[in-house]
TORGU-372782 format. One record per atom (N, C-alpha, C): residue number from 0; residue in one letter; x, y, z. Coordinates in steps of 0.001 Angstrom, whole numbers. Layout:
residues N
R  seq  type       xx       yy       zz
R  NUM     A        X        Y        Z
...
//
This chain:
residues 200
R  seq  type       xx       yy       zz
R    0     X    -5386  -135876   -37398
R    0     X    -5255  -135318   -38755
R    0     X    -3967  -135831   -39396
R    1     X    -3843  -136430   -40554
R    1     X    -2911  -136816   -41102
R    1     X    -2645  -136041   -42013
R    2     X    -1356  -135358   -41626
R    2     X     -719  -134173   -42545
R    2     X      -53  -134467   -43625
R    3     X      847  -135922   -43514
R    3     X      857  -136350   -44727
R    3     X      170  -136766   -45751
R    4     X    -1149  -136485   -45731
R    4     X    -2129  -136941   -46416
R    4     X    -1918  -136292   -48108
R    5     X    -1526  -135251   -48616
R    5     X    -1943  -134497   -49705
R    5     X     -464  -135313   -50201
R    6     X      618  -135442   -49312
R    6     X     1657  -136028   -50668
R    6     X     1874  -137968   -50692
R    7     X      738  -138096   -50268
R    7     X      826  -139616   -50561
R    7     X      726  -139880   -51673
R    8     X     1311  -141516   -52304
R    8     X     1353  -141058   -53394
R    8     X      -69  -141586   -54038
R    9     X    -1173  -142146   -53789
R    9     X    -2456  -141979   -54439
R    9     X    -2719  -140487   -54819
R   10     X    -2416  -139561   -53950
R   10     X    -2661  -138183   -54490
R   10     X    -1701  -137701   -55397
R   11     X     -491  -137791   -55654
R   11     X      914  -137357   -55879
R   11     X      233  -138079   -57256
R   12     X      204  -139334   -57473
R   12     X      290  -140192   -59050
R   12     X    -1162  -138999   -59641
R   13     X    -2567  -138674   -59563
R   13     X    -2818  -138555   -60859
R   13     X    -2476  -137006   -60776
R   14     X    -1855  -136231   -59740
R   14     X    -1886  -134818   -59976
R   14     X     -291  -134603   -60990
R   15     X      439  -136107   -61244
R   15     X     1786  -135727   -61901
R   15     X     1788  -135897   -62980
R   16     X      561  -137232   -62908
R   16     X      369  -137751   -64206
R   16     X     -391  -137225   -65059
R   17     X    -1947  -136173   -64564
R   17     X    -2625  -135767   -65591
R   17     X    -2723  -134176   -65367
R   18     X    -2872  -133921   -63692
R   18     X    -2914  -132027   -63571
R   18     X    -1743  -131319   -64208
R   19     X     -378  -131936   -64083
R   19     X      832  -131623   -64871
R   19     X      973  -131236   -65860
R   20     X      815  -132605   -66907
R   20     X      418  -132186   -68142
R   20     X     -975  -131650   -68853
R   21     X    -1807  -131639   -68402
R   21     X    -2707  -130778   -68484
R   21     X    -2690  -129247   -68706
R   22     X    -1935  -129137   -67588
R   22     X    -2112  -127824   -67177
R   22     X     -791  -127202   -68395
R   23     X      402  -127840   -68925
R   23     X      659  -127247   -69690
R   23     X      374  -127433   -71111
R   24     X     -175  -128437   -71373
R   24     X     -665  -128332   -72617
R   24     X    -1870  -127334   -73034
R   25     X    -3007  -126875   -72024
R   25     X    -3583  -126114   -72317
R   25     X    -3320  -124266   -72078
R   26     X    -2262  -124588   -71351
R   26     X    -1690  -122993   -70776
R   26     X    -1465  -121954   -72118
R   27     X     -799  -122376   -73725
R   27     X    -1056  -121007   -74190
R   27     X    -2402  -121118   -74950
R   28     X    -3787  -122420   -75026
R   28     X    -4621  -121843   -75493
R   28     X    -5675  -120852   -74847
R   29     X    -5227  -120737   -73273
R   29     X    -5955  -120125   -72308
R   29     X    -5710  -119006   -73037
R   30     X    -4337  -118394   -73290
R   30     X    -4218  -116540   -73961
R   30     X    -4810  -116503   -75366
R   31     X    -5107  -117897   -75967
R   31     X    -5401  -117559   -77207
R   31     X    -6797  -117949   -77481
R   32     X    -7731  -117895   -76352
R   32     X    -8877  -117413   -76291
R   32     X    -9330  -116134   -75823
R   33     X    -8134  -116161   -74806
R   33     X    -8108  -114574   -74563
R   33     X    -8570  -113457   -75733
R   34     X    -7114  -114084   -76163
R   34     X    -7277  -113063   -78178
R   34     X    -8106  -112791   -78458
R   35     X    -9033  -113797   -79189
R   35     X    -9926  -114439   -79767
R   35     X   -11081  -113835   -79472
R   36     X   -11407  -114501   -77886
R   36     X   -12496  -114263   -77919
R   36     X   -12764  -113473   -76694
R   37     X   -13077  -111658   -76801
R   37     X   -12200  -110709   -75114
R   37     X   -13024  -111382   -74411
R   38     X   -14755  -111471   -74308
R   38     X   -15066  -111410   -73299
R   38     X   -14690  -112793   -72125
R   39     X   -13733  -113575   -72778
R   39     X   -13068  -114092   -71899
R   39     X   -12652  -113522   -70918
R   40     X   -11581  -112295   -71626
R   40     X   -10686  -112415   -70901
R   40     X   -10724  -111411   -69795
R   41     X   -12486  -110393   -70190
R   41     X   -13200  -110093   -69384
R   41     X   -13511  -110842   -68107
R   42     X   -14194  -112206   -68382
R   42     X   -14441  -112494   -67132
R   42     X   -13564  -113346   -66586
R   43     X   -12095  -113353   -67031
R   43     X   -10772  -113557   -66521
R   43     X   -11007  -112311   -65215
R   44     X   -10772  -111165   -65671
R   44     X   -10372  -110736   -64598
R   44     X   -11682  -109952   -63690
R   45     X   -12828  -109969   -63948
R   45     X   -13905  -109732   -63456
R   45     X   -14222  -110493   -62024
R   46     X   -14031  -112156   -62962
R   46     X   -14966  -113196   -61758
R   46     X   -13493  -114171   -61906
R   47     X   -12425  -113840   -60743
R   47     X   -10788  -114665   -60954
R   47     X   -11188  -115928   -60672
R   48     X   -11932  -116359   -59435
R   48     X   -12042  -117820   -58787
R   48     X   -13371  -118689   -59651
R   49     X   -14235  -117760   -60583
R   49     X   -14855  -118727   -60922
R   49     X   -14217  -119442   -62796
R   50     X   -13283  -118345   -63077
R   50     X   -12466  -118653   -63893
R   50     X   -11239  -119773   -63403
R   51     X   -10788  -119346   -62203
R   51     X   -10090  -120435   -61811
R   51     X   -10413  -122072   -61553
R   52     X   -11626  -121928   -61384
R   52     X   -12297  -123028   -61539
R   52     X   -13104  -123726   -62704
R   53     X   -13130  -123054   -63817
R   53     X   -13051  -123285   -65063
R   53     X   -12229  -123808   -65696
R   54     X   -10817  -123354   -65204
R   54     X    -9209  -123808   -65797
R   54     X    -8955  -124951   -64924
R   55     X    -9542  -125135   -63839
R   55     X    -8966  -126556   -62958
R   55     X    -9777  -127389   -64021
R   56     X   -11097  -127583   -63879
R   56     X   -11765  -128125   -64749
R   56     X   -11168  -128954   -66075
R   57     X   -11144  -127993   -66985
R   57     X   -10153  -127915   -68138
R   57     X    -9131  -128609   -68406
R   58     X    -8330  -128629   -67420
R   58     X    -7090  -128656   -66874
R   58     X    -6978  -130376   -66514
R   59     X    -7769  -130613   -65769
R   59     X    -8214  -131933   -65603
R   59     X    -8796  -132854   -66766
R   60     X    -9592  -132068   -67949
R   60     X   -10118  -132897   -68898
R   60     X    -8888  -132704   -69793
R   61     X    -8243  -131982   -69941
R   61     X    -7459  -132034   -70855
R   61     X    -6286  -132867   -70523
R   62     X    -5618  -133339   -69134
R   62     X    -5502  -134117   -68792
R   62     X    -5584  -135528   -68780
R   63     X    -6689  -136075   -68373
R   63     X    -7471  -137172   -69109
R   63     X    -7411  -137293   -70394
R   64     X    -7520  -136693   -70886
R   64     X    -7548  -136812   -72608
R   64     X    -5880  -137235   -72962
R   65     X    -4803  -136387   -73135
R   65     X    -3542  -136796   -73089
R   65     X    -3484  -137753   -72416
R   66     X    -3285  -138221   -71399
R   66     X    -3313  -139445   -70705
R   66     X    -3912  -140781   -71464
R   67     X    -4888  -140545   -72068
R   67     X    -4999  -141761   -72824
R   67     X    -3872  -141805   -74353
R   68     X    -3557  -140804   -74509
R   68     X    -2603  -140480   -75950
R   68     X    -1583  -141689   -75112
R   69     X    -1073  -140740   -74313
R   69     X      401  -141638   -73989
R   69     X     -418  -143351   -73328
R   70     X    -1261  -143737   -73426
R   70     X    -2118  -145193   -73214
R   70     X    -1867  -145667   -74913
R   71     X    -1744  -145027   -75707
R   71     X    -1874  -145506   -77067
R   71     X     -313  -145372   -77412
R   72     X      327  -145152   -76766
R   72     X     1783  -144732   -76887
R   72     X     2711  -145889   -76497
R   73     X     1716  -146470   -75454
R   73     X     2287  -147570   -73897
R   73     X     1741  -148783   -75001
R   74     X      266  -149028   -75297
R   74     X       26  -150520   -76116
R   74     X      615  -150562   -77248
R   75     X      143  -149365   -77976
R   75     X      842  -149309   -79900
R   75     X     2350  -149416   -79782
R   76     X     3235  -149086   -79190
R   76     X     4288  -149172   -79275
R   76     X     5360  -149678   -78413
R   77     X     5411  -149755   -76894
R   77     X     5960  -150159   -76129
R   77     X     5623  -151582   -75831
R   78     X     4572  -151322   -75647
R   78     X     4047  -152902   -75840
R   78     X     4262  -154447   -76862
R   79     X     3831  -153539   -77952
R   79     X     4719  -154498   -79259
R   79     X     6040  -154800   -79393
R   80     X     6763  -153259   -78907
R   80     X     7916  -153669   -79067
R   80     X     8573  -154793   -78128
R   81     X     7934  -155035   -76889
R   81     X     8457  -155756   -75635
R   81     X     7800  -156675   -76255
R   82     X     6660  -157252   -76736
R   82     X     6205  -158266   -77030
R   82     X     6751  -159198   -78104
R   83     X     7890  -158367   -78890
R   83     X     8435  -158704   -79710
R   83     X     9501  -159277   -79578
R   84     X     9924  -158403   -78171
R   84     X    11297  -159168   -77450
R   84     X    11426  -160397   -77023
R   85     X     9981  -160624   -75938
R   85     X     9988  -161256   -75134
R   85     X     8381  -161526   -75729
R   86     X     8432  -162733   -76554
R   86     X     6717  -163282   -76705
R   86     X     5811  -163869   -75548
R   87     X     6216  -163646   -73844
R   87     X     5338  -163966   -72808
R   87     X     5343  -162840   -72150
R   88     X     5407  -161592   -72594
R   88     X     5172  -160324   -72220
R   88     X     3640  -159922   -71559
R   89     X     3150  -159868   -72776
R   89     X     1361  -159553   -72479
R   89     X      530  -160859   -71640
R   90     X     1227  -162061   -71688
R   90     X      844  -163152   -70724
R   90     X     1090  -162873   -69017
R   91     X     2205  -162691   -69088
R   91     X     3125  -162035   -67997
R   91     X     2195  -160869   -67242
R   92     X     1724  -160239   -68575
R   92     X      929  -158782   -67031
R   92     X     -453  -159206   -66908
R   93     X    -1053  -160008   -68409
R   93     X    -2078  -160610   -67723
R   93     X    -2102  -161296   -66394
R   94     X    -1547  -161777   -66365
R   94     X    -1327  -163258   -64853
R   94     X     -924  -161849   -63202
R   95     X     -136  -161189   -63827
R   95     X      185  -159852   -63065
R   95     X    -1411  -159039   -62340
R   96     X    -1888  -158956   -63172
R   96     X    -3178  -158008   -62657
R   96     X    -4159  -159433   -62205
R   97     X    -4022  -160444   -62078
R   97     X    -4856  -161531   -61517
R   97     X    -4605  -161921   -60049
R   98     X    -3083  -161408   -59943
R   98     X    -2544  -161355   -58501
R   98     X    -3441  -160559   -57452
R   99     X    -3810  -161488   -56305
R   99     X    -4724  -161089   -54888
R   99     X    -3324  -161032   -53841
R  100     X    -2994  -159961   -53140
R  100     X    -1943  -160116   -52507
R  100     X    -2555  -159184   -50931
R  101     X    -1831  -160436   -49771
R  101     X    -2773  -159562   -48655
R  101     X    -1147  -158719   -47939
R  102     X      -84  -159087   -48316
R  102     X     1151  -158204   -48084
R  102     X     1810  -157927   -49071
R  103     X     2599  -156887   -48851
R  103     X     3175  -155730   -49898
R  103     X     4756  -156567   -50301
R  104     X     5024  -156536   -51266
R  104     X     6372  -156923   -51541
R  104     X     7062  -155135   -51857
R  105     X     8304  -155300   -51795
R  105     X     8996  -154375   -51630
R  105     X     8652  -154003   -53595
R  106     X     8578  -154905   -54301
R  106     X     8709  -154584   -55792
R  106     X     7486  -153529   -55660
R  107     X     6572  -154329   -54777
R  107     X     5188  -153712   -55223
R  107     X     5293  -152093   -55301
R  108     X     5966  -151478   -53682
R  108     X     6518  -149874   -53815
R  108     X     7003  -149771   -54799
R  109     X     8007  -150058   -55089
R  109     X     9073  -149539   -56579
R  109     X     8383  -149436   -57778
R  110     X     7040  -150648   -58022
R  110     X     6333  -150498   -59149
R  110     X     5419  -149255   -59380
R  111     X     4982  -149001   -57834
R  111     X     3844  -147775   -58058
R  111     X     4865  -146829   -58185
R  112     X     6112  -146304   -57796
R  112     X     6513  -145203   -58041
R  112     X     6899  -145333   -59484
R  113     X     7574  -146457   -59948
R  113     X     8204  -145859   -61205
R  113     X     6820  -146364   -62240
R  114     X     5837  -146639   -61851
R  114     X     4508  -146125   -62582
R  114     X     3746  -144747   -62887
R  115     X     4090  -144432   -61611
R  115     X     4123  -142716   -61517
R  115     X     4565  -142193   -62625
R  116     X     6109  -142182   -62380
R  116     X     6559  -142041   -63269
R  116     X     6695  -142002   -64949
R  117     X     6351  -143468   -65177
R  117     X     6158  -144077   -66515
R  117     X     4988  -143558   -66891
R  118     X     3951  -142990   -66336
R  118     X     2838  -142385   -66716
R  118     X     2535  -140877   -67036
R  119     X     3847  -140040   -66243
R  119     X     4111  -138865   -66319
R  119     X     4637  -138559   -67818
R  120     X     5723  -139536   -67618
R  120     X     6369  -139542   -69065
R  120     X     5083  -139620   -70053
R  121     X     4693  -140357   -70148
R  121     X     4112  -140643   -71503
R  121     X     3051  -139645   -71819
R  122     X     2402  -138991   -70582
R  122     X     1410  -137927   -70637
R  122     X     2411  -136795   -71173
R  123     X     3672  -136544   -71056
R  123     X     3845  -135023   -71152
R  123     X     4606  -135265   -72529
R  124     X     4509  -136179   -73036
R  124     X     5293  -136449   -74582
R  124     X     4191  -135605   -75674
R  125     X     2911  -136129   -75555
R  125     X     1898  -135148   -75840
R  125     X     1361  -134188   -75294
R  126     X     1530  -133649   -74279
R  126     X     1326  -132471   -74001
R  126     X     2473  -131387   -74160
R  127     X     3313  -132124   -74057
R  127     X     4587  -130517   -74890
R  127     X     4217  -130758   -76520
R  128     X     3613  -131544   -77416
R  128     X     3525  -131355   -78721
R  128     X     2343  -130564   -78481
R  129     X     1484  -130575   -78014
R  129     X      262  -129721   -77687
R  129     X      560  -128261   -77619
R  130     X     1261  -128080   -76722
R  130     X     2099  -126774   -76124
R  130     X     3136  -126589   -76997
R  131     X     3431  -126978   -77962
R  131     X     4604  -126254   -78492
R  131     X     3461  -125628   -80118
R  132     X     2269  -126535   -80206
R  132     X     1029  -126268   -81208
R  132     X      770  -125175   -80821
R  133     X      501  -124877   -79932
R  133     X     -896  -123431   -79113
R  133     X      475  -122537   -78942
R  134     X     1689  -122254   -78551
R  134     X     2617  -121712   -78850
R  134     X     2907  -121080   -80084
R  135     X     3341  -121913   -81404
R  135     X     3187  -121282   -82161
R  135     X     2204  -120751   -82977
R  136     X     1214  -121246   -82546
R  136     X     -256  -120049   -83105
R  136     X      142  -119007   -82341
R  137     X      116  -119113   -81009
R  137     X      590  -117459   -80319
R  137     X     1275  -116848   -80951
R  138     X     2718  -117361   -81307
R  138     X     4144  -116894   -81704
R  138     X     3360  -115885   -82970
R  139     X     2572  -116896   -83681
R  139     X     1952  -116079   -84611
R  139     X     1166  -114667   -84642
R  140     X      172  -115231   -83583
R  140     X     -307  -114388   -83506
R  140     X     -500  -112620   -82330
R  141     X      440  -113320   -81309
R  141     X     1136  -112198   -80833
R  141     X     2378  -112318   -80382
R  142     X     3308  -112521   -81088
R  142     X     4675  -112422   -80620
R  142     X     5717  -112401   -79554
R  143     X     5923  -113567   -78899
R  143     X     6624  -113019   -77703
R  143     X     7951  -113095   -77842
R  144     X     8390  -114166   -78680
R  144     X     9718  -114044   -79248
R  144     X    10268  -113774   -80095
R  145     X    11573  -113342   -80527
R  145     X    12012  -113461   -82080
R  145     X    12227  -114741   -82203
R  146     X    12312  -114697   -83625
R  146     X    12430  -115656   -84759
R  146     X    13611  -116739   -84021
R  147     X    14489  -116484   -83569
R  147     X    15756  -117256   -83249
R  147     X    15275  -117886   -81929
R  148     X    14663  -116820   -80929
R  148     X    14442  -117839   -79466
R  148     X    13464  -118388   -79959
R  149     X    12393  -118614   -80569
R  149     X    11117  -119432   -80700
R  149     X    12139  -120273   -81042
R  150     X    12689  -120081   -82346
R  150     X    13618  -121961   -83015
R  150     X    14209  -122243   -81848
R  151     X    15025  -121935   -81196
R  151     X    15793  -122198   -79766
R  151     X    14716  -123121   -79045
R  152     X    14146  -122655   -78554
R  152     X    12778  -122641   -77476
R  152     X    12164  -124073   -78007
R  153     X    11524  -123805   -79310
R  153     X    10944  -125110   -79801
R  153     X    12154  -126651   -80054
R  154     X    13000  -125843   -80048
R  154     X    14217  -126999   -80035
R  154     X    14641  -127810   -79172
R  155     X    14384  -127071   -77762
R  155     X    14372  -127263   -76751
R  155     X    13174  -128245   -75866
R  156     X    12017  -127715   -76856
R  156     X    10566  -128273   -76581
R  156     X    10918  -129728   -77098
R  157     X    10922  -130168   -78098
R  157     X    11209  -131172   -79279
R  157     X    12251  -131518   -78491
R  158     X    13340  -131947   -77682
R  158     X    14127  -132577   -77615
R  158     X    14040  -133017   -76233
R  159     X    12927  -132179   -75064
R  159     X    12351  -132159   -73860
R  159     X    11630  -133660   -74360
R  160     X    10477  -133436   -75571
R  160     X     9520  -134651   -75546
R  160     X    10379  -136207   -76013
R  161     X    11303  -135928   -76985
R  161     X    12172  -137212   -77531
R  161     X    12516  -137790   -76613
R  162     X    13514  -137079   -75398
R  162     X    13958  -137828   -74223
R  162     X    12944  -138321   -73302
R  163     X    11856  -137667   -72633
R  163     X    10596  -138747   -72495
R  163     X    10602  -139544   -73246
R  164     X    10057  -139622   -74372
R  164     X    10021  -140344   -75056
R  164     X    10705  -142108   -74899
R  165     X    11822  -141466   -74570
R  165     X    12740  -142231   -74987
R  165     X    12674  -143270   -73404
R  166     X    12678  -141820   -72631
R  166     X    12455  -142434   -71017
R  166     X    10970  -143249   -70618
R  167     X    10132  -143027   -71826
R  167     X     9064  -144018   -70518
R  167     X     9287  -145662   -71405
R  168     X     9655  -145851   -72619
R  168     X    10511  -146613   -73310
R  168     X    11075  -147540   -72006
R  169     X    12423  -146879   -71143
R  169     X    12534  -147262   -70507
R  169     X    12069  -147654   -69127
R  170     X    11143  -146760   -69117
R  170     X    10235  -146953   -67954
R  170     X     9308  -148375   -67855
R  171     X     8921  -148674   -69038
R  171     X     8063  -149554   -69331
R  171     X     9460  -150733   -69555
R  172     X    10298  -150734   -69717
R  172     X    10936  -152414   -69920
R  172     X    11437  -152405   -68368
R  173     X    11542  -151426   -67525
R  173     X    12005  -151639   -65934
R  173     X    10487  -152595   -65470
R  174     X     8902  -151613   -65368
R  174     X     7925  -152260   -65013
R  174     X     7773  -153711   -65719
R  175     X     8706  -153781   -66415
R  175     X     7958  -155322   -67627
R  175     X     8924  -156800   -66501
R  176     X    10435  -155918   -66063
R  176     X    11239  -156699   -65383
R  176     X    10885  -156647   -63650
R  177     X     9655  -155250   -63721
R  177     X     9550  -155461   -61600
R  177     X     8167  -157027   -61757
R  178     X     7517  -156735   -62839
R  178     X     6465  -157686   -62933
R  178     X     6558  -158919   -63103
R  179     X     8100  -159069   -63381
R  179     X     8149  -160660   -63424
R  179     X     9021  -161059   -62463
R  180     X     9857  -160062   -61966
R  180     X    10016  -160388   -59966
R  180     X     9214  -160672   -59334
R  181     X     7818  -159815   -59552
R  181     X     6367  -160109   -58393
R  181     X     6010  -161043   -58578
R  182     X     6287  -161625   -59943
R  182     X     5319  -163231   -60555
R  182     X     6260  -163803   -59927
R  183     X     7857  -164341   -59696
R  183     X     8321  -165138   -59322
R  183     X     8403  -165359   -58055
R  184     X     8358  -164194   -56932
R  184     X     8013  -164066   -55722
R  184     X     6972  -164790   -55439
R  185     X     5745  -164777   -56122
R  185     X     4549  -165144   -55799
R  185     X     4649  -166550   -56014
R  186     X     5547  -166810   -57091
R  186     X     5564  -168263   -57480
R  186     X     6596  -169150   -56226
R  187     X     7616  -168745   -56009
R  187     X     8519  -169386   -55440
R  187     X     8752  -168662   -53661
R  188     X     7579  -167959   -53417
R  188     X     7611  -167723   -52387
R  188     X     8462  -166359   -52068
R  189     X     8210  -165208   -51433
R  189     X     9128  -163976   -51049
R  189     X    10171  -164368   -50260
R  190     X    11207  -163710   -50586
R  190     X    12136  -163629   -49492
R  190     X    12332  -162711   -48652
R  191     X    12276  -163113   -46909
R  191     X    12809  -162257   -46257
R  191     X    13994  -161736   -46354
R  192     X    14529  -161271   -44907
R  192     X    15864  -160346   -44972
R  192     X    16861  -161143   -44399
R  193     X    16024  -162306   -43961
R  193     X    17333  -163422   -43360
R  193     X    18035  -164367   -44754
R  194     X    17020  -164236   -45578
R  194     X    17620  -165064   -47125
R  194     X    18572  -164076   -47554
R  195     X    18329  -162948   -47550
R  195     X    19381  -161881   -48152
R  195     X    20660  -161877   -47672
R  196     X    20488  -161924   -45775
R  196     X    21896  -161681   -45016
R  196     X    22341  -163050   -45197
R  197     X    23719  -162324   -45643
R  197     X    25089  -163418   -45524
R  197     X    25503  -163821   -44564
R  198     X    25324  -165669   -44594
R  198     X    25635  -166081   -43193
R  198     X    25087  -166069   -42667
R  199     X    23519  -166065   -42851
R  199     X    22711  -165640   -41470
R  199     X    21546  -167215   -41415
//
């Protein structure tokens, strides 16, 4: 039995990248169907696990769905902008995803994690605008804060998504520079650890 199995990161990447934000972007319209509509929230607490499995559900499509937002986030904008920098950008990852490789380069780890990453980001840039939406309909419509912590709170929300924002930005010009390490590796051959050691 392989116990490390649940935090590898094939499992770890889409539960950060889409159950994450998922799950909070739809978290206050769950109460505001509640509201809305009781016999929800009837069989909220009637039938818990088959509701719970309604919200995984959910949770997952809503997921997916954001996930492609921040995909339109990554081509419309990160993309252009790098392409603008550097006009062999989009050549560069083409030739990248054409790569057949039967051993791992060390970039290759670093790329899937800070892909992870870069994908987290960009999913939860729209899902806190989501969640800060279904929030203030709540705020509206049943109150959990005053007037001052909601502005606080949403200020807080709004400046949570900018810095993503700002971070998968950078996330994406790190992957733009691991991808043209892997191309040159591939081109000019990897180096072992005896090219690295000095003197050796």
């Amino acid at each position: 039995m392989d116990l490390d199995a649940p935090f590898k990161p094939e499992v770890l990447r889409p539960f950060i990248s889409i159950a994450v934000p998922g799950l909070i972007a739809v978290s206050p319209f769950i109460l505001l169907v509640g509201h809305y509509v009781p016999p929800v929230a009837t069989f909220w607490q009637e039938h818990p696990h088959a509701f719970a499995v309604l919200l995984a559900v959910t949770v997952l499509a809503a997921g997916f769905i954001i996930s492609d937002f921040g995909e339109l986030i990554e081509v419309h904008w990160w993309d252009n902008l790098q392409e603008k920098r550097d006009p062999n950008h989009l050549s560069r990852w083409h030739n990248y995803l054409k790569l057949q490789l039967n051993d791992e380069l060390i970039a290759h780890r670093f790329l899937r994690t800070k892909l992870t990453q870069f994908k987290f980001e960009l999913a939860m840039v729209p899902a806190l605008v989501i969640f800060w939406i279904g929030l203030l309909w709540l705020q509206l419509v049943r109150p959990i804060w005053t007037t001052t912590g909601f502005v606080l709170f949403s200020g807080a929300l709004w400046f949570g998504a900018g810095y993503l924002l700002w971070e998968s930005w950078n996330s994406s010009q790190a992957l733009a520079r691991i991808r043209t390490y892997i191309l040159e590796a591939i081109t000019e051959g990897p180096k072992g650890i005896k090219h690295a050691a000095p003197g050796a």
